[in-house]
N, C-alpha and C positions, 0 to 999 in steps of 0.2 A: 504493500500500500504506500508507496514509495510516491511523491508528487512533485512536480515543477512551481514552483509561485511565485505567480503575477506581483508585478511592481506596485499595484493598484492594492491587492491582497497583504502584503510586506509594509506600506505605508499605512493601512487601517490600523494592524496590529501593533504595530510599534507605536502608532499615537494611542492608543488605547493602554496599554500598557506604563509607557513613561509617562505622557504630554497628560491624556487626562482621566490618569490614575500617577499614581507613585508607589515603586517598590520599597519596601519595609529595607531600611537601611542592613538589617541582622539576618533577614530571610526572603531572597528574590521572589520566592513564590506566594509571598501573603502583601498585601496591599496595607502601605499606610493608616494607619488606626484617622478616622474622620475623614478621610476622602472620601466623597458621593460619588460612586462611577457611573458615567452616564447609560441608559438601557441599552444604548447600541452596542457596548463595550461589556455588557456582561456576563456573553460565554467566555469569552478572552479571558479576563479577570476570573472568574470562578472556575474554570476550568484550568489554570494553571494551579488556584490552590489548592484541588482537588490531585494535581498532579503530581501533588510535593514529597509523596511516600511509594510511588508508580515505581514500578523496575522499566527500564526505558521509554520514560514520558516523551521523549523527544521523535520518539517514532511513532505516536499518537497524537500528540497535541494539535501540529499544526493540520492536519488533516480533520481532526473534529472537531477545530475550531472554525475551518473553514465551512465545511456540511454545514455547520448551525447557523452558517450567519448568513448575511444579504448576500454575500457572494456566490453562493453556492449557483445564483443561476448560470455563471460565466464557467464554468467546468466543461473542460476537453475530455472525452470520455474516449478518446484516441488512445492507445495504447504506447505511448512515445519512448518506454526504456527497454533496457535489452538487461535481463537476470541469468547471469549461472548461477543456476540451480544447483546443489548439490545432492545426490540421492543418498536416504538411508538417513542415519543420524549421527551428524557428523559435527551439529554444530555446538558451542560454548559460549556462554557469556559470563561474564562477572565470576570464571571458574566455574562454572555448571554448567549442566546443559541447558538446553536452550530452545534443543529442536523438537518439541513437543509433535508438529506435524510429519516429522520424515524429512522432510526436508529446509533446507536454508539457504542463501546465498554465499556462493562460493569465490575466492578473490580469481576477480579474470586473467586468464593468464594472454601474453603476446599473440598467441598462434591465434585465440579465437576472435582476436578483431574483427579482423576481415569480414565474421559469421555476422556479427555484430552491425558494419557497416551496410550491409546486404538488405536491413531491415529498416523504415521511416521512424527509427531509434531517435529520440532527442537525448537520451544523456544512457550511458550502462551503466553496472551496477557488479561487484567491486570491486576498488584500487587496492591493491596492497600497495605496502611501503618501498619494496625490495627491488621492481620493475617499475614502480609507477611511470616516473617520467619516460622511460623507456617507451611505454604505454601510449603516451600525451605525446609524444614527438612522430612516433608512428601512425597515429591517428591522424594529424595536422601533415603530417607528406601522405597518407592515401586519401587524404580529403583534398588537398591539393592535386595528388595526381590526378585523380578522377575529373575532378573541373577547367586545369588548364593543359592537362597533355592530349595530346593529340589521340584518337580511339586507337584502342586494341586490336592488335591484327587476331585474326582464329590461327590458332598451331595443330599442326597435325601431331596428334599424341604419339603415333607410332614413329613416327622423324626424330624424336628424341632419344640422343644417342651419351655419350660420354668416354671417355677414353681407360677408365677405370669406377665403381663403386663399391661403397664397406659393405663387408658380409658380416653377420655374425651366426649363428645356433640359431637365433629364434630370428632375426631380424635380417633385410637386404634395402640399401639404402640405393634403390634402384635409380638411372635416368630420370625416368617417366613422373617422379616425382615431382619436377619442379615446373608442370605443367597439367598438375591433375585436379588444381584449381584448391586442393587442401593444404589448411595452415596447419595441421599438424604431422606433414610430411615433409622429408627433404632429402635432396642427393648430397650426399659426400662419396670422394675418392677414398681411395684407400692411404692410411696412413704414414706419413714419412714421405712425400713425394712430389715435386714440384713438377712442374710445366704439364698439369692436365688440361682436360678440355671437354666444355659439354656443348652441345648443340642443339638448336631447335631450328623446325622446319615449318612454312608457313602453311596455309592451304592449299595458294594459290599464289604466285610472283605480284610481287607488292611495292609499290617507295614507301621505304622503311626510316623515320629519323630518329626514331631513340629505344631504348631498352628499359626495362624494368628489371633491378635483381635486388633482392629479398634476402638479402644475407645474413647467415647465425655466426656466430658467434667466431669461426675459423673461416676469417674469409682470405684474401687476397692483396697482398703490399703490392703486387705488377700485375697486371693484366692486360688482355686487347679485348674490343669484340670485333668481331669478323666478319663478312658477310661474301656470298657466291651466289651468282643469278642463278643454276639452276642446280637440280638434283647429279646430275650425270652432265660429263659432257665438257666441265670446266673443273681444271684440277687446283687452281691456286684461289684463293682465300685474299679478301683483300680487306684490308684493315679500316677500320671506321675510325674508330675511337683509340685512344689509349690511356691508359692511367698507373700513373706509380707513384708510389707514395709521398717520394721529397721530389716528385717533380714542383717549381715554386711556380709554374704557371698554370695547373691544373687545378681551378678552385674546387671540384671536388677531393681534391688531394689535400688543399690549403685545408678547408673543411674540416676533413676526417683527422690530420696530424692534432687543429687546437683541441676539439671535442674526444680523441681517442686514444691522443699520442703518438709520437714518432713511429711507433711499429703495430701501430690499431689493439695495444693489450689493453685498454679499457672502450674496447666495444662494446654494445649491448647484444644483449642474443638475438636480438630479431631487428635488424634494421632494413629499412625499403631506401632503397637509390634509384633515382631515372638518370641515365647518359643519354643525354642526347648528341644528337653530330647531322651532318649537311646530308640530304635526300640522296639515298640510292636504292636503285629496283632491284631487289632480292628475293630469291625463295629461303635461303639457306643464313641462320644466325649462328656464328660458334663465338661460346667465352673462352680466351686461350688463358687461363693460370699459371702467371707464369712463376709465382711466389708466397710460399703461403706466410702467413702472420703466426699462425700458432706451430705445435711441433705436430698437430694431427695432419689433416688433409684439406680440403675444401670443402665448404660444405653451403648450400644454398637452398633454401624453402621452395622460393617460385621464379620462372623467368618470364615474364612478358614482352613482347613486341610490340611498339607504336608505330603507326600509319602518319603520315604528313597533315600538316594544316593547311598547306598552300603558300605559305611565306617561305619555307626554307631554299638557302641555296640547295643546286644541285651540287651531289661532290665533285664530278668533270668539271663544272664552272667553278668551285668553292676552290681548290684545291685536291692534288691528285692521290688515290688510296696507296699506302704502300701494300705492296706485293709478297704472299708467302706463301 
């Protein structure tokens, strides 16, 4: 029962409360001895002193002060937040439990954003302390990406390829991961190993001007991405982009060194990056790794594809790709 409120709703209560009522200097929730509060202010008032022995008043109060009062007719009954749910009984308050229904809210982790974003969500539901801004900075680049990058090209799933992935017993951290549209999957190489490479393949030949890659926490100090017009046919890769870490003209490099450090050791686990670079018609995207940051492998959540806007140079005109 979680609510959003109105600036209109916020300014009632708070003059009812301070301006005309006064809180008891010893106890916020009892009202100065001889103040008259006026009727429009008297679930406000009586209902916080009614709340003064409650086990979490603050997740009732403003909600049943609102129902009771004039406001109640301005009420969105839109379902505007996004809850992980936890199942079972898992939750605790003030040291006890807490989860009388089975269930609680559970702190959202990175991966499930995206699920989050997917829905006419105004605020989700909750932050822990330990990823938060991790969280809040991810949210504000795919809320950005989504409104000013240029659309999404379609991948063909089976085109995704890589040059190595981790196995283990129960687990295979396949290609096809970083294109199956799920944040709690991801490709990593295998460990110990520089200059990998994954690729993805479009539907259909496209002018392609920028990337989307969704990096955990083992990502990459040098890279390229790559691009080849067709499937067959053309053997050399020609370079779009490139990035490496003390490059001092690469503002995504300038970037990543103040927020992460010289060698990316305080990354976050789940960061989103868009590179963009000047229009070329491609079927074919490779990420070449040519460096990794941590002692594991590579490892990446999701890769995206962007389509043009219509402004960008061509690369032939911009400046020529190098060759590999």
């Amino acid at each position: 029962s979680w609510a959003t409120l109105s600036r209109e709703f916020s300014d009632w209560i708070t003059g009812c409360l301070f301006k005309l009522s006064k809180r008891d200097p010893d106890n916020f929730f009892q009202t100065q001895e001889g103040i008259v509060v006026p009727q429009m202010c008297r679930v406000a008032v009586d209902y916080l002193d009614y709340c003064e022995n409650m086990l979490s008043a603050e997740e009732l109060y403003f909600q049943t002060v609102f129902m009771n009062s004039m406001h109640c007719i301005n009420l969105d009954t839109r379902y505007l937040r996004w809850v992980h749910w936890l199942d079972g009984k898992n939750g605790e308050h003030c040291g006890v439990s807490a989860d009388w229904c089975g269930k609680s809210p559970g702190l959202v982790e990175l991966q499930q954003v995206r699920t989050a974003l997917q829905l006419p969500a105004f605020f989700i539901r909750k932050v822990g302390q330990n990823h938060g801004m991790d969280l809040v900075n991810y949210v504000e680049k795919r809320l950005q990406n989504g409104t000013s990058a240029p659309a999404l090209l379609p991948l063909e799933q089976r085109g995704t390829k890589a040059s190595s992935y981790e196995r283990g017993a129960t687990y295979s951290n396949v290609p096809s991961m970083v294109t199956d549209g799920n944040d709690y999957t991801r490709w990593s190489s295998v460990h110990g190993s520089d200059k990998e490479w994954i690729q993805v393949e479009l539907v259909q030949r496209a002018d392609v001007c920028g990337v989307t890659i969704v990096w955990e926490h083992a990502r990459a100090l040098e890279f390229h991405i790559k691009t080849k017009p067709a499937k067959e046919g053309i053997d050399k890769w020609k370079i779009a982009y490139k990035y490496k870490i003390d490059d001092p003209k690469n503002k995504h490099a300038q970037r990543d060194r103040r927020l992460h450090g010289n060698r990316l050791e305080n990354s976050p686990h789940y960061d989103l990056e868009r590179y963009s670079f000047p229009r070329v018609s491609t079927k074919m995207v490779r990420i070449s790794l040519l460096q990794r940051s941590t002692s594991w492998g590579f490892s990446i959540f999701e890769i995206e594809v962007h389509g043009c806007s219509g402004n960008e140079d061509s690369a032939s005109g911009k400046r020529n790709h190098d060759e590999l």
